[in-house]
DOROZA-717060 format. One line per field, with one value per residue (C-alpha): residue number from 1; residue in one letter; x negated, y, z negated. Coordinates in steps of 0.2 Angstrom, whole numbers, plus 5000, padded with zeros to 4 digits. Each point is the difference from the previous one (the first is absolute). Layout:
resi: [NUM:...]
resn: [A:...]
px: [X:...]
py: [Y:...]
pz: [Z:...]
***
This chain:
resi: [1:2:3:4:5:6:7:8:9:10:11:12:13:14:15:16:17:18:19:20:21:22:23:24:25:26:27:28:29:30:31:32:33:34:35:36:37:38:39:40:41:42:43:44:45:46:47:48:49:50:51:52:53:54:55:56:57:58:59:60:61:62:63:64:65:66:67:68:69:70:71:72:73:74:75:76:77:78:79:80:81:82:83:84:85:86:87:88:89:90:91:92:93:94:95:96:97:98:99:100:101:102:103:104:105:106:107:108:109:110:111:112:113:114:115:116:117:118:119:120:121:122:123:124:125:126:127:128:129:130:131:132:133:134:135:136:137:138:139:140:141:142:143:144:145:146:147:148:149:150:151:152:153:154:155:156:157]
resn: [X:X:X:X:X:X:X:X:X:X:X:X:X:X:X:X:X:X:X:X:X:X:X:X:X:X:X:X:X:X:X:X:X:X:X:X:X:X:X:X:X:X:X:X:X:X:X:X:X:X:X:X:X:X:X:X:X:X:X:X:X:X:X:X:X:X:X:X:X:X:X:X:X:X:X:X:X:X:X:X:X:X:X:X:X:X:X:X:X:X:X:X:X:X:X:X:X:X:X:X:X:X:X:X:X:X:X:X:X:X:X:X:X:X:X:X:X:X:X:X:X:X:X:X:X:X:X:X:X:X:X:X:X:X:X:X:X:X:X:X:X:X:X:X:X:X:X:X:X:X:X:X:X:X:X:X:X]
px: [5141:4991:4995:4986:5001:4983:4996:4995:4987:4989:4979:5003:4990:5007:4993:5002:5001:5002:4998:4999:5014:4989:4994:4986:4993:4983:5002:4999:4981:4999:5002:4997:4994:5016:5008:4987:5001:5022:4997:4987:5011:5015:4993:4992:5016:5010:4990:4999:4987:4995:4997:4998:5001:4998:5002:5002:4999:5020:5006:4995:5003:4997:5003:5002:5002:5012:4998:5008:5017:4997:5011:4998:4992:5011:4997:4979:5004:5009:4989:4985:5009:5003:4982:4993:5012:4996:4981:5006:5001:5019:5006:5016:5013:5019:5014:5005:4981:5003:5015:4994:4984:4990:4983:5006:4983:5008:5014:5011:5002:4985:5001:4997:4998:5001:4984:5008:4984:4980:5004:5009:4989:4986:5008:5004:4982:4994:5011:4997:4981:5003:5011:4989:4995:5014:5003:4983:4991:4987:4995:4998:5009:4981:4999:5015:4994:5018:5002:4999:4993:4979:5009:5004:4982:4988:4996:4999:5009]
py: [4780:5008:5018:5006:5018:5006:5016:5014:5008:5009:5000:4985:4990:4980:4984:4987:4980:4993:4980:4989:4990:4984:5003:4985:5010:5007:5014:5016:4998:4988:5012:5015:5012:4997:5008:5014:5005:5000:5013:5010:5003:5004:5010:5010:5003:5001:5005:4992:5002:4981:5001:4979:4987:4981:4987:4982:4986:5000:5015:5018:5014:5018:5019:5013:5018:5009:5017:5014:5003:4981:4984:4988:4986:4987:5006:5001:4980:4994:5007:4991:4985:4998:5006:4987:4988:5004:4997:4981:4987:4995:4987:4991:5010:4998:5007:5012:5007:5001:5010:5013:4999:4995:4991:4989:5000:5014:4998:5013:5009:5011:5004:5018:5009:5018:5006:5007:5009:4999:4985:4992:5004:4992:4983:4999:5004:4988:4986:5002:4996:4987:4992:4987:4997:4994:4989:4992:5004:5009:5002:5020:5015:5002:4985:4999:5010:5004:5012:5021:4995:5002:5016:5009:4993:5003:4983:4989:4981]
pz: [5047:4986:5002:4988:4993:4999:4989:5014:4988:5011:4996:4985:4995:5001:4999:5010:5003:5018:5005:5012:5006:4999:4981:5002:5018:4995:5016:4992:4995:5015:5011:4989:5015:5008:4983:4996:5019:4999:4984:5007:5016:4991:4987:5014:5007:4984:4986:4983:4984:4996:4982:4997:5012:4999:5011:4997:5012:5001:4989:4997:4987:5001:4995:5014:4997:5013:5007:4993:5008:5007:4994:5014:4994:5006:5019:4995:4994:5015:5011:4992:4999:5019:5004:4990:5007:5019:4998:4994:5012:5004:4991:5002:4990:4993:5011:4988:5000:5017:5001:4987:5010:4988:5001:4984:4988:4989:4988:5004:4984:4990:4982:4994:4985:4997:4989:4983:4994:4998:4989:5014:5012:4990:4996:5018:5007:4986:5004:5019:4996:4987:5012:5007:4982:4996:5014:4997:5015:4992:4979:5002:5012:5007:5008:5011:5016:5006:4988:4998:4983:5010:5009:4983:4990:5013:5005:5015:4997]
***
């Protein structure tokens, strides 16, 4: 079994990318209060600066900024992943979902990225708003309304 060695940095600034098992589900914007209500419990509990966030219909990217002293991001993840997976109706799921007690509509693994500096932070803010851009659900950041892009300019989507 692998075992993942993750940099204990405490109050960093990283950048995610976390998907759905099933990469042609649309659930996350389908059932987008579902999600918003898993981070808004867990960042209640466990706090976390969201700097960028967007979420596609089976995919999401996005740059949290710990606490000082704080480096648990990967607790803060599987907490929100098995809230959001709760408020899903039960679905028939693998036995080996089963006997790590999974709900099965995550891939297991996330993909983070340590923000170097401004510079990095920047690229990683832009490209978590260009995001749906690129996939071609929308031709501007503006127009996709799963986005922080409307938090950080003011607007309503």
């Amino acid at each position: 079994m692998s075992r993942y060695v993750r940099p204990r940095l405490t109050g960093a600034s990283i950048f995610f990318t976390l998907a759905l098992a099933d990469r042609r589900s649309d659930l996350l914007v389908r059932d987008i209060a579902a999600l918003r209500e898993a981070v808004r419990q867990t960042r209640a509990e466990r706090p976390f600066h969201i700097d960028a966030w967007v979420v596609l219909p089976d995919h999401m990217h996005c740059v949290w900024t710990l606490p000082e002293g704080d480096s648990g991001y990967s607790r803060r993840w599987s907490i929100i992943k098995a809230r959001f997976s709760r408020a899903m109706p039960f679905v028939a799921r693998r036995e080996s979902h089963a006997t790590r007690r999974e709900h099965g509509i995550w891939q297991r693994r996330f993909w983070e990225h340590h923000i170097r500096d401004e510079t990095d932070m920047v690229n990683h803010v832009r490209y978590c708003w260009m995001n749906p851009v690129k996939h071609g659900y929308v031709t501007t950041p503006e127009a996709w309304p799963y986005s922080s892009w409307h938090r950080d300019h003011g607007m309503d989507p």
